[in-house]
C-alpha positions in Angstrom: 29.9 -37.0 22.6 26.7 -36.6 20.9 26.2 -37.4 17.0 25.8 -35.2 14.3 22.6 -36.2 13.3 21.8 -35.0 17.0 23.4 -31.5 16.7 21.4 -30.9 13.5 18.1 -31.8 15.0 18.8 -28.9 18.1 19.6 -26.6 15.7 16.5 -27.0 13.5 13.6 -24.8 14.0 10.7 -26.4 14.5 8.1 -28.3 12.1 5.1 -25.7 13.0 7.9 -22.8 11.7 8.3 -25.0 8.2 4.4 -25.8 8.1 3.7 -22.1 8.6 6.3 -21.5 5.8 5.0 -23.4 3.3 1.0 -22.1 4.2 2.5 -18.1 4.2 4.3 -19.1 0.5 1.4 -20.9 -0.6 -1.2 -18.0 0.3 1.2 -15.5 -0.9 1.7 -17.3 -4.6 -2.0 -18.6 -4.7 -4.4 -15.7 -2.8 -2.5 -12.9 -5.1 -3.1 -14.5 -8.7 -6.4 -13.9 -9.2 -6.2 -10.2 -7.8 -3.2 -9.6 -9.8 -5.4 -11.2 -12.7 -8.4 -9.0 -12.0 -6.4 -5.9 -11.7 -4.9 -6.9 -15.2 -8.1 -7.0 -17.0 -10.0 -3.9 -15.9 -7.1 -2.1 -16.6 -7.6 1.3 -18.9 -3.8 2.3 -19.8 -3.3 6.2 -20.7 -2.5 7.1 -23.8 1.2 8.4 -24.1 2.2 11.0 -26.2 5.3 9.8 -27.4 3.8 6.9 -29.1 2.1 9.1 -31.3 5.0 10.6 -32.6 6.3 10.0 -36.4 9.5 9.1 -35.6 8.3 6.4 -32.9 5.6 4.8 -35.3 8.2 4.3 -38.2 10.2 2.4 -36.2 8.7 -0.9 -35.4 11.6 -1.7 -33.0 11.1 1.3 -30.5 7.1 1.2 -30.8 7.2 -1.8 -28.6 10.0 -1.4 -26.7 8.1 2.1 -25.6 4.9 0.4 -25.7 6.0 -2.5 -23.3 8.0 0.0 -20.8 4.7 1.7 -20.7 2.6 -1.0 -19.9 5.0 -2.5 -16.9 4.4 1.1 -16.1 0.9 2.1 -16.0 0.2 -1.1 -14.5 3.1 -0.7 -11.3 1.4 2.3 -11.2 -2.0 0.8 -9.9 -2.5 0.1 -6.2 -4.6 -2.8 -7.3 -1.9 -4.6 -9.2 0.9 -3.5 -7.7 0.2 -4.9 -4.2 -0.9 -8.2 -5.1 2.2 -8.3 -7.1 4.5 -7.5 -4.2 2.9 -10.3 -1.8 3.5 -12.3 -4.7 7.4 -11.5 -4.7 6.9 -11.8 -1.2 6.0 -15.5 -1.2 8.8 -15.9 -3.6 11.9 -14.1 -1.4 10.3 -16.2 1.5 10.1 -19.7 -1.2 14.6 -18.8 -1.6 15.0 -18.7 2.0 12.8 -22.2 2.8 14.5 -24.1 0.2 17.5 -23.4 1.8 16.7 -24.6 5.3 13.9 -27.2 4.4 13.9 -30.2 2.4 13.6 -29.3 -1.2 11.8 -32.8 -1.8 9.1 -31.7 0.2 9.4 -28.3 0.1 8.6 -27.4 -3.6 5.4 -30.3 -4.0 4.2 -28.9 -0.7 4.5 -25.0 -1.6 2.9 -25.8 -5.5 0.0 -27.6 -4.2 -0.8 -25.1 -1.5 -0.6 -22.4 -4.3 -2.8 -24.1 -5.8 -5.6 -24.5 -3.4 -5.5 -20.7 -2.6 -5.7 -19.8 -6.2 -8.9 -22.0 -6.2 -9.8 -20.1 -2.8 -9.1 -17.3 -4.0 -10.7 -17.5 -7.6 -13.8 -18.2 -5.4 -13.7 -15.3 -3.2 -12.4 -13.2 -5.7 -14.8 -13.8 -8.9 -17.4 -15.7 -7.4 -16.5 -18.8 -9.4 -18.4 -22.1 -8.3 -15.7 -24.9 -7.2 -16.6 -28.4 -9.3 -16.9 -31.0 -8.2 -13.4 -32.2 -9.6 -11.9 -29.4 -8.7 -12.7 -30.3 -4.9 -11.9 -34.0 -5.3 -8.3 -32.4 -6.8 -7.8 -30.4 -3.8 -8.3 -33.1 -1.7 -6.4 -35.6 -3.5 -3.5 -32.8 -3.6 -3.7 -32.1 0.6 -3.5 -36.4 0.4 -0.5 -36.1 -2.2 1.3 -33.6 0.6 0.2 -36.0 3.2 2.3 -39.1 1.6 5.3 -37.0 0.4 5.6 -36.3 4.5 4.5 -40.1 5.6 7.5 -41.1 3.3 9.9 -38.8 4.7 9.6 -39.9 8.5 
């Protein structure tokens, strides 16, 4: 009769499926920020009419509840915000469903640090920005970081 330990490891998918998890979560968190960002910032919202009434301008109350509902809006609204936005939720319906199969000791270090070396990726490819020195020598030191969370798991 085999063990339980034994049953578990036939049922588990393989570690290339949890490897590719972590990398789709990580480019879908890290590659969309500075899109999303970009998108935010060259944004021109349209005026709306009914923040210029009299009764909407007294009221300080409904001027930014309007003005906020407006804003989430105009900016859904946008192709180039909006899509980014939805890989972004993406990566984070994909994040609920790995923590529930993987490890959540490795799975959240592994999934942050990979954000984070997209978001540096993609800050480069994105706006051009130079990677420092220190920046490198923290993206290594975070792919070494992932590296020993793993060694000490095994």
């Amino acid at each position: 009769m085999p063990s339980d330990n034994a049953a578990q490891d036939q049922q588990r998918p393989p570690a290339i499926n949890y490897i590719l998890s972590f990398i789709l979560v990580g480019l879908a968190w890290g590659l969309t920020t500075p899109f999303i960002r970009r998108a935010a910032r060259s944004h021109k919202p349209p005026s709306h009419a009914i923040l210029a009434r009299p009764a909407v301008q007294a009221s300080w109350l409904r001027r930014t509840l309007y003005g906020a509902f407006f804003a989430v809006v105009d900016l859904l609204r946008n192709p180039r915000y909006a899509v980014p936005l939805v890989l972004n939720l993406t990566g984070s319906v994909w994040f609920f469903l790995l923590i529930g199969k993987a490890e959540l000791s490795l799975t959240v270090p592994i999934v942050n640090a990979m954000a984070f070396l997209f978001t540096v990726l993609g800050e480069w490819f994105v706006e051009g920005k130079v990677i420092s020195r220190e920046t490198g020598i923290g993206m290594v030191l975070s792919l070494a970081g992932i590296a020993l969370c793993v060694q000490s798991k095994n």
